[in-house]
VMD Tcl script that draws the C-alpha trace (Angstrom):
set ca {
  {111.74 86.79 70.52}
  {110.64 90.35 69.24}
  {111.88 93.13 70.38}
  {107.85 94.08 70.77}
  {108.39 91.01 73.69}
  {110.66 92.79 75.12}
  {108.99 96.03 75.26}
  {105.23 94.70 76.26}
  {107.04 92.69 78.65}
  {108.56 96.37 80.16}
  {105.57 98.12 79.84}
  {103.66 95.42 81.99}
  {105.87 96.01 84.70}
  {105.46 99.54 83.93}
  {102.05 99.49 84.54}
  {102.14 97.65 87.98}
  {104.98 99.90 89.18}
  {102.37 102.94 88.48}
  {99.42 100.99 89.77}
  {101.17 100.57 92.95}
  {102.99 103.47 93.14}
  {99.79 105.45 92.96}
  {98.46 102.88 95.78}
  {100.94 104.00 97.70}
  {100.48 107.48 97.21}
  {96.59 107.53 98.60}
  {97.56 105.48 101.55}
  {101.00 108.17 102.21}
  {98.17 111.03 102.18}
  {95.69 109.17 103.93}
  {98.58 108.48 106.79}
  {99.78 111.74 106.78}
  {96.33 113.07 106.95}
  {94.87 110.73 109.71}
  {98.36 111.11 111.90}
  {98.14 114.90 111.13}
  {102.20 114.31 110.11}
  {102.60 117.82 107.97}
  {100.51 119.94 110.76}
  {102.82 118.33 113.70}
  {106.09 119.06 111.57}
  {105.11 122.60 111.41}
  {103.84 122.91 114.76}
  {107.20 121.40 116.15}
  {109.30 123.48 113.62}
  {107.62 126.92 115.15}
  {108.28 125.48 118.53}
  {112.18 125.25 117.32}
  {112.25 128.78 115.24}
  {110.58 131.05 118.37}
  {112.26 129.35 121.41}
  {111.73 132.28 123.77}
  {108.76 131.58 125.97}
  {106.41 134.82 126.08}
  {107.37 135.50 122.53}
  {106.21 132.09 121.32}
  {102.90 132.26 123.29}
  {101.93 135.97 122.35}
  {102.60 134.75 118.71}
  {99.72 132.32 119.09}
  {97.47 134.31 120.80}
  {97.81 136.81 117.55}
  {94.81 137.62 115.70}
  {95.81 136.07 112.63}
  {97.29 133.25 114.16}
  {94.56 132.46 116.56}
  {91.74 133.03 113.69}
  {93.94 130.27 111.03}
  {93.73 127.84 114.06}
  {90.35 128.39 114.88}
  {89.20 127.76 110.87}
  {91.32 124.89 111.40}
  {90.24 123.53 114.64}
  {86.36 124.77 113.79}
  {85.84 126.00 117.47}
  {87.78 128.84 119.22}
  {91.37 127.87 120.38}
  {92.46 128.11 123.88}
  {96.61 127.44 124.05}
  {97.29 125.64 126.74}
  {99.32 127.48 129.35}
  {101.85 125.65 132.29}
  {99.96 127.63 134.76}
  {96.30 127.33 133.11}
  {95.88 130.76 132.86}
  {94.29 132.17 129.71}
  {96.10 133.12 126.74}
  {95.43 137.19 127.73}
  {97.36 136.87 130.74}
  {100.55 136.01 129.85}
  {103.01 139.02 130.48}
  {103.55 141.21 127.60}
  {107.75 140.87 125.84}
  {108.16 144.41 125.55}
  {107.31 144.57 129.83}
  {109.19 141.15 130.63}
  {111.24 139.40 128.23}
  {111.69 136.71 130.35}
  {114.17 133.95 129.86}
  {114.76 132.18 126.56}
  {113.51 129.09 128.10}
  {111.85 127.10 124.83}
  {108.42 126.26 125.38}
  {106.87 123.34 126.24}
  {105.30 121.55 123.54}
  {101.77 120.85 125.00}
  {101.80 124.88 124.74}
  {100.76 125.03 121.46}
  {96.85 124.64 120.31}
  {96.09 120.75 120.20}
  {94.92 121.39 116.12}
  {97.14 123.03 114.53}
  {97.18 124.27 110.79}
  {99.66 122.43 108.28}
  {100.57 125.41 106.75}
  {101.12 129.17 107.52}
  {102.21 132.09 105.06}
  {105.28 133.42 105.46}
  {104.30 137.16 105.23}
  {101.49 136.21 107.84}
  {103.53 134.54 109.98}
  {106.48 137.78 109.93}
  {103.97 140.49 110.12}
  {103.11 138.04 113.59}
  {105.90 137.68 114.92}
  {106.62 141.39 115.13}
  {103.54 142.38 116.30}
  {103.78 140.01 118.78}
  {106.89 141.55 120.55}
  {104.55 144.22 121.82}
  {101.15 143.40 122.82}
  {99.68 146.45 123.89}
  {100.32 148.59 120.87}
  {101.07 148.36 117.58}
  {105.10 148.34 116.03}
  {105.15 150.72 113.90}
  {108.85 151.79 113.28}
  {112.18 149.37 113.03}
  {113.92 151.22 116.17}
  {110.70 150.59 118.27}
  {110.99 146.38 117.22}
  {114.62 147.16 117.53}
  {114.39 148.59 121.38}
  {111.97 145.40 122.64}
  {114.88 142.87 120.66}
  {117.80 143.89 122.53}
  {115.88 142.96 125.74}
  {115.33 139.72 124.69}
  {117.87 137.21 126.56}
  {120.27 135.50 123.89}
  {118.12 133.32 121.89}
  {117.75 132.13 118.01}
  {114.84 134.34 117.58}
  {116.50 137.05 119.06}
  {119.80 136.86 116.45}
  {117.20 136.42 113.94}
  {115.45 139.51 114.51}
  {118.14 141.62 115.03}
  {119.76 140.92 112.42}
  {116.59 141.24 110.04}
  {115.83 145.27 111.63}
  {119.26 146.59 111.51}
  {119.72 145.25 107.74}
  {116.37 147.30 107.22}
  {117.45 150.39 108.12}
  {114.54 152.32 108.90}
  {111.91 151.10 106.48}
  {109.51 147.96 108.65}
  {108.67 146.78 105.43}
  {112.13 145.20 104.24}
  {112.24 143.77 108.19}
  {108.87 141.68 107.81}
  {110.47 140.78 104.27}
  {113.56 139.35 105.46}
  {112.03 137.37 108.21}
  {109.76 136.05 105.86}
  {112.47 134.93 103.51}
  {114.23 133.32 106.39}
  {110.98 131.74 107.61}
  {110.47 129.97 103.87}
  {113.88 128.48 103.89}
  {113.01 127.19 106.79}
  {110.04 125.47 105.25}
  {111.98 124.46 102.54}
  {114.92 122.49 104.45}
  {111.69 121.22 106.63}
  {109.79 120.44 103.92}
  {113.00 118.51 102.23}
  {112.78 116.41 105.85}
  {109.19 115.56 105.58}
  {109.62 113.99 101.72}
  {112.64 112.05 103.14}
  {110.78 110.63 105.82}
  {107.84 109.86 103.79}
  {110.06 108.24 101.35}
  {110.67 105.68 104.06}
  {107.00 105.26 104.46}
  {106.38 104.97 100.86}
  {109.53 102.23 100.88}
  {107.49 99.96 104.00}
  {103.82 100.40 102.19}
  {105.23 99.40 99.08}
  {106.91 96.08 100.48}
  {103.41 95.28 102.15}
  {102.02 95.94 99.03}
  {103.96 93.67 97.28}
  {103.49 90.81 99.85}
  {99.95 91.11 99.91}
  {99.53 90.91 96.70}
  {102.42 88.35 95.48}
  {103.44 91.29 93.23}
  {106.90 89.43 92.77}
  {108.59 91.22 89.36}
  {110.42 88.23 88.47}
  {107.16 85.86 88.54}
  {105.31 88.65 86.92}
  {107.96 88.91 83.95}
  {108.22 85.10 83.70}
  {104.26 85.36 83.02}
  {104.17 88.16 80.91}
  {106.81 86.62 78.67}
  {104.91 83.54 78.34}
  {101.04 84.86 78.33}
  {100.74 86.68 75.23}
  {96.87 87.12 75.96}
  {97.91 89.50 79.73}
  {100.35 91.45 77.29}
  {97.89 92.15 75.17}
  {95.74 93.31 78.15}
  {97.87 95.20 79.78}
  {99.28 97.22 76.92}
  {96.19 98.23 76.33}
  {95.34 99.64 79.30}
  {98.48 101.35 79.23}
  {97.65 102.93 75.91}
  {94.23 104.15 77.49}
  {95.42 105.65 80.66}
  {94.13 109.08 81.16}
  {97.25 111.67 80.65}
  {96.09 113.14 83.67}
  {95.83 110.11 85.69}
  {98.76 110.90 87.93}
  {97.42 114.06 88.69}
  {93.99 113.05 90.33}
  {93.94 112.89 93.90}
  {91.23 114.05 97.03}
  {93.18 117.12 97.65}
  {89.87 119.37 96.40}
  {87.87 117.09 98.36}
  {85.78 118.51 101.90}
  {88.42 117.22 105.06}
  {85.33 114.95 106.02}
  {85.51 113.18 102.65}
  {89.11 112.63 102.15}
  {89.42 109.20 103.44}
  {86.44 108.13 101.64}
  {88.05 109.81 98.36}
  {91.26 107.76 98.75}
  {89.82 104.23 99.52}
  {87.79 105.42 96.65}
  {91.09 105.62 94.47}
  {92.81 102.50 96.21}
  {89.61 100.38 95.08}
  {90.05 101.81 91.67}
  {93.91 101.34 91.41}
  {93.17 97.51 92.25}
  {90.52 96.85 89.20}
  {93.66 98.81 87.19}
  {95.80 95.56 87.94}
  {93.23 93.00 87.16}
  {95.08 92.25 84.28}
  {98.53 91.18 85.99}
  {98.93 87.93 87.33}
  {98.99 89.17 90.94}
  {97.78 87.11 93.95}
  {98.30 84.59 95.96}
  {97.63 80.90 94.59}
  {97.56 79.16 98.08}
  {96.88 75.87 96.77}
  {100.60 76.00 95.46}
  {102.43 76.30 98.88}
  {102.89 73.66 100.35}
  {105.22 72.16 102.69}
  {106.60 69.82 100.31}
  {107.05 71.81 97.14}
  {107.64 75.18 98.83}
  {110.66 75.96 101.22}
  {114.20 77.62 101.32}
  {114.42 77.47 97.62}
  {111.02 78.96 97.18}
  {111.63 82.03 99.54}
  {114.87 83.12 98.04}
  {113.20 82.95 94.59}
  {110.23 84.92 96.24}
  {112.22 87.44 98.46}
  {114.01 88.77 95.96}
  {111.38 89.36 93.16}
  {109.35 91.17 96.10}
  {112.21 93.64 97.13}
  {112.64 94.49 93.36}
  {108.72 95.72 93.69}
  {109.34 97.66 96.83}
  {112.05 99.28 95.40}
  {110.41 100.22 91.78}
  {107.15 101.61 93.77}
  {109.72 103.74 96.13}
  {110.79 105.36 93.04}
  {107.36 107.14 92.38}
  {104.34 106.92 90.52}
  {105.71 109.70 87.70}
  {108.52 108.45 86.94}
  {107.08 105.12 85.45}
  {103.88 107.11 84.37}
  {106.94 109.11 82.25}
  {108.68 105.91 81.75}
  {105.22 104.12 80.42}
  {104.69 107.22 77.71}
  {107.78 106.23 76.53}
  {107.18 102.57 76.01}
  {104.22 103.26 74.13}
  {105.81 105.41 71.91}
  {108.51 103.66 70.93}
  {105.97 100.18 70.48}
  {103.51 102.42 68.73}
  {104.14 104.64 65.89}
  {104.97 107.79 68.04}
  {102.53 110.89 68.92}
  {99.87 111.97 67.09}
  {101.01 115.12 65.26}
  {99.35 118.27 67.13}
  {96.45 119.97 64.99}
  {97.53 122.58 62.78}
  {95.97 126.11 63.99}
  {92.99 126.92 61.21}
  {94.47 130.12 59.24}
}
mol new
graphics top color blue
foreach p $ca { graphics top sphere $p radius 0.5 }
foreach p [lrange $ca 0 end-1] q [lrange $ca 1 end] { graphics top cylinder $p $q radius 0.2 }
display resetview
């Protein structure tokens, strides 16, 4: 055989790997937006960072912090208190510091934003250590912290005012540098557990749709018609396919949007011999032998779809260039 075989043959594969991989993609974000998964982490990672009780409450019922949830939630936000009493009348942390008991997590508002600045959320957290006026020096944030019972928040704190000397400014700074790598190592967390996610969906997209890579490459090797196909729609993919998802869509419309794109990524594959031919199983001609052909050839799929849409969107360009007689040369600028 050609080496073009070899490569159609790889760039058929390509092409399903992307296909699913982008399937998997719209069903991760319509998950993670139905379960609410990236507004839970942060809520829970807040609950973690400000685990002394008043201070954590009086940071919610901030203005800026209370008006974010409320554009969030689309009605006005009443946190939930262990006595029931409204959010105003929870002592203030510069009268009672209280213990550093962490607070319970039904304490924070029911909807809760997935994302929050980190100079908002500093600037908050300040104010919130006095509710009745304004902080407007370091000493006066400085005086309220030392009252605080030992705590994380409280060694945080303290140790972002007394590197700031006397300038507020370079406090809210600091705090907000600690809060984003914070965010980071959470957000490192979230893409690790979603890779799990993306590993299970990609499995049950295989089995669903028989997309077994060894069965697929036996068929592609033999079918010069589907490589024809195939490599064509490869050639014709949009270079910004990877990049078009229901992220600019209105909340409301976001599941829509992505069965939308799962419909879409299924007409892509029309070309593959995916599916399930039940009229071949059968008790006689199918059993142990067929399922470790079959097992295998599906775990490869999982596995190739876990690696990402862009990569084999990056892997695919490649392909085609090599098979192809390279890029087009980029327009010379009119002197």
């Amino acid at each position: 055989m050609q080496l073009g075989t070899f490569l159609e043959v790889g760039i058929g594969l390509g092409v399903m790997y992307a296909m699913l991989g982008l399937m998997c993609t719209t069903a991760n974000e319509l998950i993670a937006t139905f379960l609410k998964f990236r507004s839970n982490n942060l809520k829970g990672a807040i609950l973690q960072l400000i685990d002394n009780q008043q201070l954590y409450l009086s940071f919610y019922n901030h203005g800026i912090i209370k008006s974010e949830l409320e554009m969030t939630a689309k009605q006005p936000v009443l946190t939930r208190l262990p006595d029931d009493s409204l959010l105003q009348n929870i002592p203030n942390p510069a009268d009672k510091p209280a213990d550093a008991k962490k607070p319970v997590g039904e304490d924070a508002p029911g909807k809760h934003t997935s994302y929050i600045d980190s100079k908002t959320f500093a600037l908050a957290l300040l104010d919130s250590l006095d509710t009745s006026r304004p902080i407007t020096t370091v000493q006066e944030a400085l005086d309220i912290a030392n009252k605080l019972p030992p705590s994380n928040i409280r060694d945080i704190m303290l140790n972002a005012l007394n590197d700031a000397g006397q300038d507020l400014q370079k406090a809210r700074d600091s705090i907000a540098v600690w809060f984003d790598g914070t965010m980071d190592r959470l957000t490192g967390q979230y893409k690790r557990e979603m890779q799990k996610v993306t590993l299970l969906l990609g499995l049950l997209l295989a089995v669903l749709l028989n997309a077994d890579s060894f069965a697929v490459t036996r068929e592609l090797w033999r079918n010069s018609t589907i490589r024809t196909e195939v490599v064509e729609k490869a050639a014709n993919l949009p270079a910004n396919e990877i990049t078009k998802t229901c992220a600019n869509e209105p909340e409301n419309q976001r599941e829509i949007c992505g069965i939308r794109l799962l419909n879409k990524r299924l007409a892509d594959l029309a070309p593959l011999p995916l599916g399930w031919d039940l009229n071949t199983i059968t008790p006689d001609s199918n059993g142990l032998s067929f399922l470790l052909l079959k097992i295998p050839g599906l775990l490869v799929t999982a596995l190739a779809i876990s690696l990402g849409a862009p990569f084999w969107f990056d892997l695919l360009q490649k392909f085609v260039d090599i098979r192809g007689t390279g890029k087009k040369p980029e327009p010379k600028e009119k002197s």
